[in-house]
C-alpha positions in Angstrom: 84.7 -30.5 -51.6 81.9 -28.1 -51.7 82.6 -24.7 -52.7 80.2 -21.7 -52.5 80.5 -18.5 -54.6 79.2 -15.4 -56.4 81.7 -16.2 -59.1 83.4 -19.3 -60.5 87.0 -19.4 -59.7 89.0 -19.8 -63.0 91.2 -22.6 -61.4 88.2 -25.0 -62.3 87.4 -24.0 -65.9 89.1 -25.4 -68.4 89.8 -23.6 -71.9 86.7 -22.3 -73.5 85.5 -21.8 -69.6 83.8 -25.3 -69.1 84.2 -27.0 -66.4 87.1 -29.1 -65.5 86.6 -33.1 -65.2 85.0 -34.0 -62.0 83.9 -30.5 -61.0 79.5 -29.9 -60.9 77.8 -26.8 -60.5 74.6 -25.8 -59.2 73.0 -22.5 -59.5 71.5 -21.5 -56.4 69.1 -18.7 -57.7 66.1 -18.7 -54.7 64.3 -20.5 -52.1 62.2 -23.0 -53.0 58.5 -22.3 -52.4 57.7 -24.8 -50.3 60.4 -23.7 -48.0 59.7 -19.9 -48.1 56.0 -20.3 -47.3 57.4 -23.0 -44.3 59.9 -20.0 -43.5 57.0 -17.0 -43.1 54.8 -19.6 -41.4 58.1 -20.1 -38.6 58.5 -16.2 -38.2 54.8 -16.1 -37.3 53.5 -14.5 -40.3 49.6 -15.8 -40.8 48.3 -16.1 -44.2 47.5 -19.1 -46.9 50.1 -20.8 -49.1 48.7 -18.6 -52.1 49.4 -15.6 -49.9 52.8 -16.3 -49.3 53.7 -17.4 -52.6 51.8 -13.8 -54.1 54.3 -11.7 -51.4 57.3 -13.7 -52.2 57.2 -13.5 -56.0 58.4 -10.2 -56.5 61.8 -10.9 -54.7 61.9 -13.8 -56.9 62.2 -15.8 -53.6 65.4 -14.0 -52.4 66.7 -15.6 -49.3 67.8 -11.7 -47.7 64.6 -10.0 -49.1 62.3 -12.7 -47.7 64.1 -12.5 -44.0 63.3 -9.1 -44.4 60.2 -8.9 -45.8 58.8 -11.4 -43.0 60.4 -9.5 -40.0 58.1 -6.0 -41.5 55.1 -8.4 -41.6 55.6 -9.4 -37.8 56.4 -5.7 -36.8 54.2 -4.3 -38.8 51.5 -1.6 -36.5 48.1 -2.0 -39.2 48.3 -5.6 -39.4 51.0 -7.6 -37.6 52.0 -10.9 -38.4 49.0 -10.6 -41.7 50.8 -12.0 -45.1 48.4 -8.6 -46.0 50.9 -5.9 -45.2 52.9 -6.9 -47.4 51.0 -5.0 -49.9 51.7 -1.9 -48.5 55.5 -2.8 -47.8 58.4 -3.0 -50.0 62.2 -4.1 -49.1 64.0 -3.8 -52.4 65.5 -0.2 -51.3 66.2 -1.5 -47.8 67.9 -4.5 -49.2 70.5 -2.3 -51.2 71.5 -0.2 -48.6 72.1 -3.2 -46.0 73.8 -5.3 -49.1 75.2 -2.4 -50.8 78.4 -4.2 -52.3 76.4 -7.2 -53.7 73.8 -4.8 -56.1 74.6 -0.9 -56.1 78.4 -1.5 -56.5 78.5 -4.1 -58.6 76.4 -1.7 -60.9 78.4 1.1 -60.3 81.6 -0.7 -61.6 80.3 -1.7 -65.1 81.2 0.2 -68.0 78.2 3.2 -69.3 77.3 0.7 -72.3 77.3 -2.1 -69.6 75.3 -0.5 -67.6 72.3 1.2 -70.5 72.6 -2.5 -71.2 71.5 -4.3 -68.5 69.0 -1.0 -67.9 67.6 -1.9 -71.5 67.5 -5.7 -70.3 65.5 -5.0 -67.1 63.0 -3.3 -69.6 61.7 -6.6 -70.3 58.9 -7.9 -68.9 60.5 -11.4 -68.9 63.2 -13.8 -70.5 64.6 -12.5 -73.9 66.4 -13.9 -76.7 69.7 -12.8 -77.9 67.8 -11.8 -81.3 66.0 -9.4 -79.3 68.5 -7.8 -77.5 70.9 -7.1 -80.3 67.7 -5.7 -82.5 66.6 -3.3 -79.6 70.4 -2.0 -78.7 71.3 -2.1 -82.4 74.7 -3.5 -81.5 74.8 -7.1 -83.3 78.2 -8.0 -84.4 79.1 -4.0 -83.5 82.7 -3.9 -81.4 85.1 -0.9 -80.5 88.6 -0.4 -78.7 88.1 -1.5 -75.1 90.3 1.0 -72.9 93.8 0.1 -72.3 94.2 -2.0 -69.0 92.8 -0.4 -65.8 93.5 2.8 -65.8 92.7 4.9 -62.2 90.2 7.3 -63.0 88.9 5.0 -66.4 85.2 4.1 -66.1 86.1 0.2 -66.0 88.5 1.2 -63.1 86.8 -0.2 -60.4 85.5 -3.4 -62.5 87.4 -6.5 -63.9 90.4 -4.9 -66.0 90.5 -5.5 -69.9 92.9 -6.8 -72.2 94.5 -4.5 -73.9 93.5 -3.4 -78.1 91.0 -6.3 -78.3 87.6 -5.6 -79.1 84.7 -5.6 -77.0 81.1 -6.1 -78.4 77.5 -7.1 -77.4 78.6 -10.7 -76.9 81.4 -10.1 -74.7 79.3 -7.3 -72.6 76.5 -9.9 -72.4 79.0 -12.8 -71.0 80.9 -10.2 -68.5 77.1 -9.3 -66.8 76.9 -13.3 -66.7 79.6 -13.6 -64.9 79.0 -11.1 -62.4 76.0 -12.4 -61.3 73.5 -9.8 -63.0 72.3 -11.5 -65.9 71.4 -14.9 -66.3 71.5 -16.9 -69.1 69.2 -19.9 -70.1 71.7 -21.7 -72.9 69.1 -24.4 -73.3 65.9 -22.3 -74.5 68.4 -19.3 -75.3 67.2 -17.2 -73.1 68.5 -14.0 -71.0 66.8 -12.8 -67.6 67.2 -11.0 -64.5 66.5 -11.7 -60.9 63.3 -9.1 -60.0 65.6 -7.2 -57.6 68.3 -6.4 -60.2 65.7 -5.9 -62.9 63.7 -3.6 -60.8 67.1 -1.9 -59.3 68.6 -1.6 -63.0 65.1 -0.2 -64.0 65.1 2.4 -61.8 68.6 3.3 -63.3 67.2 4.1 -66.7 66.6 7.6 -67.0 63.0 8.9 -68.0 63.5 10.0 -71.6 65.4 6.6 -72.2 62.9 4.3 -70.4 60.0 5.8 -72.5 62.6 5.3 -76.1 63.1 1.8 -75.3 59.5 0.7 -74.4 58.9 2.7 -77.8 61.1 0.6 -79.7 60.0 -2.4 -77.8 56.5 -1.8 -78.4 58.1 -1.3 -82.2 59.8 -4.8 -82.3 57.4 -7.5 -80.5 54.1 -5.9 -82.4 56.5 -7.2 -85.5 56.6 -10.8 -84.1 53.4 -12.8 -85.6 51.0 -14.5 -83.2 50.8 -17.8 -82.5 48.2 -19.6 -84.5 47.1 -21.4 -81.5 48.8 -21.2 -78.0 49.8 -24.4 -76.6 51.4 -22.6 -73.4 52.2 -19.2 -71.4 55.7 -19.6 -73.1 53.8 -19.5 -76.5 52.3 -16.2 -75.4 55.5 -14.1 -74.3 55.6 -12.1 -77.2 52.0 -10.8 -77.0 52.5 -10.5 -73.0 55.9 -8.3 -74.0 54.0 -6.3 -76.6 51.1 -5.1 -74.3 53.8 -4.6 -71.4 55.3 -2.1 -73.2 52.4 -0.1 -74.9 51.5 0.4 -71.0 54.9 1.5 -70.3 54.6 3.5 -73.3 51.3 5.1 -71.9 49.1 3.9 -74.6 46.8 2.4 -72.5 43.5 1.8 -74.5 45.7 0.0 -77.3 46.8 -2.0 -74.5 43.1 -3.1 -73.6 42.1 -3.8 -76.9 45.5 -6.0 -77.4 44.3 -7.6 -73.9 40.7 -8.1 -74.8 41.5 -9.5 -78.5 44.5 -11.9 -77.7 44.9 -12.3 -73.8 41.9 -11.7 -71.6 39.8 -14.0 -71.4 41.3 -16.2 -73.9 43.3 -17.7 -73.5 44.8 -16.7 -70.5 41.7 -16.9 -68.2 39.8 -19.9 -69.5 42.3 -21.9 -71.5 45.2 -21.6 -69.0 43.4 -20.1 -66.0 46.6 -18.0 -65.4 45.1 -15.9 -62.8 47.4 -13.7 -60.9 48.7 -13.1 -64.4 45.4 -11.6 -65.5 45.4 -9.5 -62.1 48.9 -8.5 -62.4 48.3 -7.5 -66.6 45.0 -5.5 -65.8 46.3 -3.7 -62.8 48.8 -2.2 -64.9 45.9 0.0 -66.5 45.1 1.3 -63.0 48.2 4.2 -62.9 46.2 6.6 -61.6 45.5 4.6 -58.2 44.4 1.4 -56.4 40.5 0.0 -57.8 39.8 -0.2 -53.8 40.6 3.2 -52.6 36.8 3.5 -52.1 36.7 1.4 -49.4 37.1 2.0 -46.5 40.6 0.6 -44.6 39.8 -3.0 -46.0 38.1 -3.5 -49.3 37.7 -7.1 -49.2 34.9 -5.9 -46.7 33.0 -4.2 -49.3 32.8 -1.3 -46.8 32.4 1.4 -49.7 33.1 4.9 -48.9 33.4 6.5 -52.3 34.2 4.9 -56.2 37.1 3.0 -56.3 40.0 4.3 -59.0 38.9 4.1 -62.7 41.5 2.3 -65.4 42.9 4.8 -67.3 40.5 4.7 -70.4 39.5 6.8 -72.4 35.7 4.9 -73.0 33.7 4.2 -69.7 32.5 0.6 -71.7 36.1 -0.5 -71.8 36.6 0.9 -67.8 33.2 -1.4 -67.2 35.1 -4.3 -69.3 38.7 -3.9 -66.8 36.5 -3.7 -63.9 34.8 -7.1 -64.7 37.9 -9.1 -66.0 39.9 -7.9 -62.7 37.1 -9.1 -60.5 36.4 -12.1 -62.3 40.4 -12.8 -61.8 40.6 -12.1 -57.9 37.4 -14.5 -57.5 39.2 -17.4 -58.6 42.6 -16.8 -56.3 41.0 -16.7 -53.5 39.5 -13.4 -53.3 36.0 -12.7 -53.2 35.8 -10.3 -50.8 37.7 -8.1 -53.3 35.9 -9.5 -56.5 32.5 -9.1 -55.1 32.1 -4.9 -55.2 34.1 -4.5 -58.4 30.6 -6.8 -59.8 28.5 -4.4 -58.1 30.4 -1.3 -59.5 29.8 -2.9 -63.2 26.6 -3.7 -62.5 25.2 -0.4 -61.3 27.0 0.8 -64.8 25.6 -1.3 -66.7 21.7 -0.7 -65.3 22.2 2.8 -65.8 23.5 2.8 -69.4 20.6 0.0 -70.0 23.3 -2.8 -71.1 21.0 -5.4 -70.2 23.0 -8.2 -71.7 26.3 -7.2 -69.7 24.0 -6.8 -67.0 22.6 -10.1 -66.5 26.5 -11.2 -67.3 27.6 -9.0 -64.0 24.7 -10.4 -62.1 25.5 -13.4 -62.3 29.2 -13.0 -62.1 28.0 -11.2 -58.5 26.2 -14.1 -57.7 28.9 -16.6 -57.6 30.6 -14.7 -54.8 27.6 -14.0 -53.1 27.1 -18.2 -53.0 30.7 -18.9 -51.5 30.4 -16.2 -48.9 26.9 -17.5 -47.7 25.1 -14.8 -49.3 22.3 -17.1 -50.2 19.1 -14.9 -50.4 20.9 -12.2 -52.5 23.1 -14.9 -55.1 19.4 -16.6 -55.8 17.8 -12.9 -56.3 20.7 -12.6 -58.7 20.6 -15.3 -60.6 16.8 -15.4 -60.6 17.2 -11.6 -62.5 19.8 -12.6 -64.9 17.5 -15.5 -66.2 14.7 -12.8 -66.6 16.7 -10.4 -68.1 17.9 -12.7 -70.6 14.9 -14.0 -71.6 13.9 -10.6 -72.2 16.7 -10.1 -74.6 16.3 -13.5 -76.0 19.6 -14.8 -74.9 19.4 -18.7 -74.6 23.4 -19.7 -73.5 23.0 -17.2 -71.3 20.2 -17.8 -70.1 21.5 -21.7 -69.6 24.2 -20.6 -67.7 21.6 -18.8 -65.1 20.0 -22.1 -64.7 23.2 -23.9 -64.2 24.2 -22.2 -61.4 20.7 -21.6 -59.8 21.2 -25.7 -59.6 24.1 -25.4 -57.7 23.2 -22.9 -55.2 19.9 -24.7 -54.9 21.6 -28.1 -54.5 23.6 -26.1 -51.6 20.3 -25.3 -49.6 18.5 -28.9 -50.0 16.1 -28.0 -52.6 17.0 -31.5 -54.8 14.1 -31.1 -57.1 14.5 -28.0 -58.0 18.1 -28.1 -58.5 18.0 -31.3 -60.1 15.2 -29.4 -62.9 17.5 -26.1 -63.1 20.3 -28.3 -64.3 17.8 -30.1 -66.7 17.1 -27.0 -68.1 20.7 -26.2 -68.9 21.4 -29.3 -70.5 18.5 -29.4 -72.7 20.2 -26.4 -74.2 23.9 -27.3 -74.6 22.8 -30.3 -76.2 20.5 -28.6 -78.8 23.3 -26.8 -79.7 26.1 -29.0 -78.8 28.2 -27.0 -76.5 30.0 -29.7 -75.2 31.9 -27.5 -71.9 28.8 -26.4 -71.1 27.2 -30.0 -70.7 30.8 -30.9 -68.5 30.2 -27.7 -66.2 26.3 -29.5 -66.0 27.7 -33.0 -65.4 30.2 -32.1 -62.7 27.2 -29.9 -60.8 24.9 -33.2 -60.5 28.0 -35.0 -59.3 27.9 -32.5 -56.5 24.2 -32.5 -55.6 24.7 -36.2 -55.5 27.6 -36.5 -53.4 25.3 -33.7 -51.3 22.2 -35.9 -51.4 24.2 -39.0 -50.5 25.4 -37.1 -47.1 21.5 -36.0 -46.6 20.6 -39.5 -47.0 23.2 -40.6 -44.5 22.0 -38.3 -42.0 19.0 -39.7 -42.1 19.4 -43.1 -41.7 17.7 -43.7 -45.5 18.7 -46.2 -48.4 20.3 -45.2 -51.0 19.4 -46.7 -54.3 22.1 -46.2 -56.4 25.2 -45.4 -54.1 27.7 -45.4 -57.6 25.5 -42.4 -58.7 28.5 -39.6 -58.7 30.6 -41.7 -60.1 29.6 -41.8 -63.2 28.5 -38.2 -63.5 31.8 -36.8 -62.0 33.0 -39.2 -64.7 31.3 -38.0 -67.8 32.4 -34.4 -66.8 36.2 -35.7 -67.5 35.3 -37.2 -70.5 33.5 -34.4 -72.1 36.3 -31.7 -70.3 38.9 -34.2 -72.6 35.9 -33.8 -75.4 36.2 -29.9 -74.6 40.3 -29.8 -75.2 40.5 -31.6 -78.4 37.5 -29.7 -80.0 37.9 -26.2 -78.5 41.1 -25.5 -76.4 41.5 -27.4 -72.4 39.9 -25.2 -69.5 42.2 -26.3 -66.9 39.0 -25.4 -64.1 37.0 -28.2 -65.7 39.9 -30.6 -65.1 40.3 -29.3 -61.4 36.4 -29.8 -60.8 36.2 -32.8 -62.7 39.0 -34.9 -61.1 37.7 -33.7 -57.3 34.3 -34.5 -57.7 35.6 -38.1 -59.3 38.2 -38.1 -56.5 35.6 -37.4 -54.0 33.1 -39.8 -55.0 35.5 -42.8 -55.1 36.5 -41.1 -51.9 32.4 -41.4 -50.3 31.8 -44.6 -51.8 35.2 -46.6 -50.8 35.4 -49.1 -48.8 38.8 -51.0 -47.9 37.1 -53.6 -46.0 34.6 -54.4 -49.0 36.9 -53.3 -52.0 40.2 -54.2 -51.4 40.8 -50.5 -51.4 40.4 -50.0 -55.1 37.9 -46.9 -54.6 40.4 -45.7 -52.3 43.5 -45.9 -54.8 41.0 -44.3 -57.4 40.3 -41.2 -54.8 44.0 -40.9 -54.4 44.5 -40.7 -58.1 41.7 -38.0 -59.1 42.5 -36.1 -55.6 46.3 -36.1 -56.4 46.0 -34.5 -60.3 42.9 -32.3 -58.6 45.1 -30.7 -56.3 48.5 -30.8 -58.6 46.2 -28.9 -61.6 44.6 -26.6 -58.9 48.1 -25.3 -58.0 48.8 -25.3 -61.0 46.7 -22.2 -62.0 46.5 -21.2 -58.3 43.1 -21.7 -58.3 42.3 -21.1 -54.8 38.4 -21.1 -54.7 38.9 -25.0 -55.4 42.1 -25.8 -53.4 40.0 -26.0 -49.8 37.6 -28.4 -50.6 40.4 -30.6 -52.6 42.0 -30.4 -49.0 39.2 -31.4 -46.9 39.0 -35.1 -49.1 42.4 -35.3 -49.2 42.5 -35.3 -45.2 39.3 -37.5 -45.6 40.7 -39.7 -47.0 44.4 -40.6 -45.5 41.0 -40.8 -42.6 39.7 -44.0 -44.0 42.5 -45.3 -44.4 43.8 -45.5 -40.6 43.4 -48.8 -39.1 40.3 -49.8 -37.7 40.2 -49.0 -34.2 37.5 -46.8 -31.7 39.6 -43.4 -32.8 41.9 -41.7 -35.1 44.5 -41.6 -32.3 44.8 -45.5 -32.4 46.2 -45.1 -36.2 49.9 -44.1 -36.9 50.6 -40.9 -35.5 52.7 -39.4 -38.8 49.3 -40.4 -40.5 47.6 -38.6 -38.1 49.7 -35.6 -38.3 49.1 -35.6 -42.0 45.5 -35.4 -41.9 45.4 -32.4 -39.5 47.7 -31.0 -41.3 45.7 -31.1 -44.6 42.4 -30.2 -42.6 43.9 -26.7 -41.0 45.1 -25.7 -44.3 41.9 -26.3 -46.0 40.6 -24.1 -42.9 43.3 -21.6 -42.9 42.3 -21.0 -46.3 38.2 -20.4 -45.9 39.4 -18.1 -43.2 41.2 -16.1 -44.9 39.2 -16.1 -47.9 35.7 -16.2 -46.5 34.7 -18.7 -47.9 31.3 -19.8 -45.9 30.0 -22.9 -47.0 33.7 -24.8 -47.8 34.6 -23.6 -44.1 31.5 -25.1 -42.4 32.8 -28.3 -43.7 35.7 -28.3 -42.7 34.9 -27.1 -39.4 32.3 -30.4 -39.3 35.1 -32.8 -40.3 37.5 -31.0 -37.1 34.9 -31.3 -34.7 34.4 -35.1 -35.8 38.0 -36.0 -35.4 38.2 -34.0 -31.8 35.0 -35.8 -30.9 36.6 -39.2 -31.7 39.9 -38.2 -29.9 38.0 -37.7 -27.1 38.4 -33.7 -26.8 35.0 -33.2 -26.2 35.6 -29.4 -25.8 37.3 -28.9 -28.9 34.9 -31.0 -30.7 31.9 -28.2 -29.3 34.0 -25.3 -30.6 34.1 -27.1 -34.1 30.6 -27.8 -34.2 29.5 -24.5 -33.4 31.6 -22.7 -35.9 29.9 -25.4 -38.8 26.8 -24.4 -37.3 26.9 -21.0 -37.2 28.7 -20.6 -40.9 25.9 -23.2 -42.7 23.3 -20.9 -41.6 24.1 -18.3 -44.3 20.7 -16.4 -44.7 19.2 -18.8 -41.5 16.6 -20.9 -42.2 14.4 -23.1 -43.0 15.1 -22.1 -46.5 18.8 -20.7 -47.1 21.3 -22.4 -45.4 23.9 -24.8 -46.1 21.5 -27.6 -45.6 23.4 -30.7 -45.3 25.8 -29.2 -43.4 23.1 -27.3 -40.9 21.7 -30.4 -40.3 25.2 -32.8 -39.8 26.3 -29.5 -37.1 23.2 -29.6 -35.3 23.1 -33.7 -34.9 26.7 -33.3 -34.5 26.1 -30.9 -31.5 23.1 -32.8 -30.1 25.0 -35.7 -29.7 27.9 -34.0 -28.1 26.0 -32.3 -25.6 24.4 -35.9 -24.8 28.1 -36.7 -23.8 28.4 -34.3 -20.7 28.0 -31.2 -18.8 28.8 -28.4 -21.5 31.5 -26.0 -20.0 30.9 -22.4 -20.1 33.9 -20.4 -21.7 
């Protein structure tokens, strides 16, 4: 027999309320992801899985509030059916009103010390311990008379009647809000927690004057609970998290940077566990005053500037500069750099007037990353070339490196091998003088790529190539020395992301099954596999896209041989479109120029082999006109320029083109 409920009927507890013999339970708290983002993508709502997942979260995946939230997306007049609106919407009050008698009422029947309890709760950021609680409500061990019965007109009248004379303390409050539903409790890691929607409607209960007491004595209690040594996880860090939650709560908001920039931002939370929307959601918090964007005009990830954005509220402009740059550097790596890209420019326009040539050349080149993955190809280089200069003028050598590194990407992405391959030299000659081992995996994994570029330049071209197991051993190395980087230093989960798709992707290029028994093929799979798990992991959505594309380039070579895709099994076929228009719906809605040319080449190669000649044009033309960035001959997208325009040649060979 299945049974569902709100509460557990007491015919199936035994004494001491567990469980009779035979009976299971399982807590349904939320949708799964997977499910909501497959639920918003049925009710027409556009956006990418990271999207989804960001408008979801705070409903803690709430069946009601999701069905809600995605019929405001569809309807909405500024952007219908855009996963976007749902940062200007919100259903929590709508949700109590149309479910009154699951949230308002069962509030309104707890007792006043029920009630400031679960209030105090909800000022949590997160999961609590017992310990905690008791210290902030200063009621451990404390009991008094519980009223007599059920009295009409008693406070507990309306909620579950009490025995008479016995006591009723912490503990028993605590278990009564657990079995109502309100409060849920963790018994293996000891833990107490709300649902978002009753922790931001029990939040809202708690008068001014008493919300400001208990952040104060919050702030009080976690800045008396010692650091961890060394963090070996985001579970590790709760206490520091819950100690700069409240000093914002409690208005103190420059002791609130300076708690961020000395034990959270960027370490470890950016680069040791590349917790991103955390770092946007824990910076944002110093923005009270406003949204960053509300310069822009209608849609700042169009860097259509129309004024200065909102300012953190800080009392020293360096520390404003500092949020700026931390917030930006946060958004660019979840799939944002539309948004990232004119916070840089903000800092760096600060920083040139103030003269702070070191943050400067930091900005510029923080700038020029974005400016790369949108196609921005002239400006990025103009960038990077300026933050080299600059910091050989202030005699900055790591920095300086780290200039040269990325010049040798961005030149390995326009088809300048030489010079990319000497940019990179020029790094590593200085991460090995002094020994910096990430910096010489970050070099390692960029050769991998200019290899696996070269090898599709030499392809095109109908040339040998000498040494076709040449990424393989680069992309390699880069896991080794990002395995080097964790036992030294602390893991950067990026390098593991970049390492295991480049390794992933050159087993991937070089596999065979007809020559190898598929063993480069079961490799690919492998590094692919833990690229994208790790890339989810940290929602790393700059990465996820081109992960994608091998993936779906993959289950490819392994169809059976036959003159197109369409004579393979059709589930497998599926799959790879499937994989492809994700990786595509993602550089859509991210802009991301060069990873969508690619993906656009490898649609219009599958259409072309299925025999939909049209759709294969379309393709080609959108991989054409994306790799051509600045234009040429000398800042495009090289390799994939010149694969869209044989690509297109050969199509147009085929047959009359048809005029749309």
């Amino acid at each position: 027999m299945l049974l569902t409920t709100r509460l557990r009927p007491r015919i199936l507890q035994a004494r001491g309320g567990d469980l009779l013999a035979g009976c299971r339970e399982v807590e349904l708290t939320q949708m799964g992801v997977a499910d909501a983002v497959a639920f918003f993508r049925a009710q027409g709502v556009r956006g990418a899985r990271a999207e989804i997942e960001a408008a979801c979260a705070p409903y803690g995946y709430h069946p009601l509030s999701l069905r809600l939230l995605a019929g405001l997306i569809a309807r909405d007049p500024r952007q219908p059916g855009d996963v976007r609106a749902a940062r200007r919407l919100d259903v929590s009050g709508d949700l109590v009103q149309r479910r009154h008698h699951v949230l308002e009422t069962a509030y309104a029947n707890l007792a006043p010390e029920q009630q400031k309890l679960l209030s105090t709760v909800a000022c949590f950021r997160g999961p609590v311990s017992y310990e905690a609680i008791a210290a902030i409500t200063a009621r451990r061990g404390e009991a008094r008379p519980r009223p007599e019965g059920n009295r009409k007109g008693s406070p507990y009248s309306k909620g579950r009647p009490y025995s008479k004379g016995r006591p009723h303390g912490l503990d028993d409050d605590l278990r009564d809000l657990v079995d109502r539903g309100l409060l849920h409790h963790d018994r293996e890691a000891g833990r107490y927690d709300l649902h978002p929607i009753v922790r931001r409607y029990a939040y809202d209960r708690l008068g001014g004057a008493a919300r400001a007491d208990a952040h104060g004595r919050l702030r009080d209690y976690f800045a008396a609970v010692p650091p961890p040594a060394r963090a070996g996880s985001l579970d590790d860090l709760a206490p520091v998290i819950e100690l700069y939650h409240h000093t914002v709560r409690a208005g103190q908001y420059d002791e609130a940077r300076t708690l961020m920039h000395a034990r959270l931002v960027p370490v470890p939370l950016y680069f040791q566990f590349g917790a991103y929307q955390l770092c946007i959601e824990l910076l944002r918090a110093l923005f009270p005053d406003g949204d960053p964007f509300t310069g822009f005009a209608q849609h700042p990830e169009r860097s259509e500037r129309t004024g200065q954005g909102t300012l953190p509220r800080l009392k020293d402009e360096s520390a404003q500069a500092w949020t700026l740059n931390e917030l930006a550097n946060s958004y660019s790596l979840s799939g944002q750099p539309r948004r990232a890209a004119p916070l840089f420019e903000r800092n760096a326009e600060y920083d040139e007037k103030h003269g702070r040539k070191l943050h400067l050349a930091i900005g510029l080149g923080n700038l020029a990353a974005q400016q790369m993955i949108i196609g921005a190809l002239r400006a990025a280089e103009d960038n990077l070339h300026r933050r080299i200069a600059l910091c050989r003028e202030i005699e900055d050598e790591s920095r300086e490196a780290v200039g040269h590194q990325e010049l040798g990407r961005l030149l390995a992405y326009r088809g300048a091998w030489a010079d990319a391959e000497e940019e990179l030299a020029a790094s590593s000659q200085h991460w090995e003088r002094i020994n910096d081992v990430q910096g010489l995996c970050i070099d390692k994994a960029y050769r991998a790529q200019r290899a696996l570029l070269l090898a599709r330049h030499a392809a095109l071209r109908g040339a040998p190539i000498s040494n076709t197991q040449y990424p393989i051993p680069l992309a390699r190395r880069a896991l080794e020395l990002a395995d080097e980087t964790a036992h030294t230093h602390y893991r950067h989960e990026r390098d593991y992301v970049r390492a295991h798709w480049l390794l992933g992707a050159a087993h991937r290029a070089e596999g065979d099954p007809s020559t190898d028994s598929g063993q480069g093929l079961d490799a690919a799979e492998r590094h692919l596999s833990e690229a994208l798990t790790r890339c989810r992991g940290i929602n790393a959505v700059d990465a996820e896209a081109d992960i994608l594309l091998d993936l779906a380039q993959l289950r490819l070579a392994t169809l059976p041989p036959g003159p197109a895709p369409a004579s393979g099994s059709g589930e497998k076929l599926e799959e790879i479109l499937r994989l492809a228009e994700e990786a595509l719906r993602i550089t859509e809605r991210s802009g991301y120029v060069l990873q969508g040319a690619d993906v656009h080449l490898f649609l219009a190669k599958i259409e072309s082999e299925r025999g939909d000649r049209e759709a294969a044009l379309w393709h080609a033309r959108q991989a054409r006109e994306l790799a051509t960035c600045d234009g040429p001959p000398d800042y495009t997208y090289k390799v994939a320029y010149e694969e869209a325009g044989a690509l297109l040649e050969r199509l147009k060979a085929t047959g009359p083109e048809t005029r749309h």
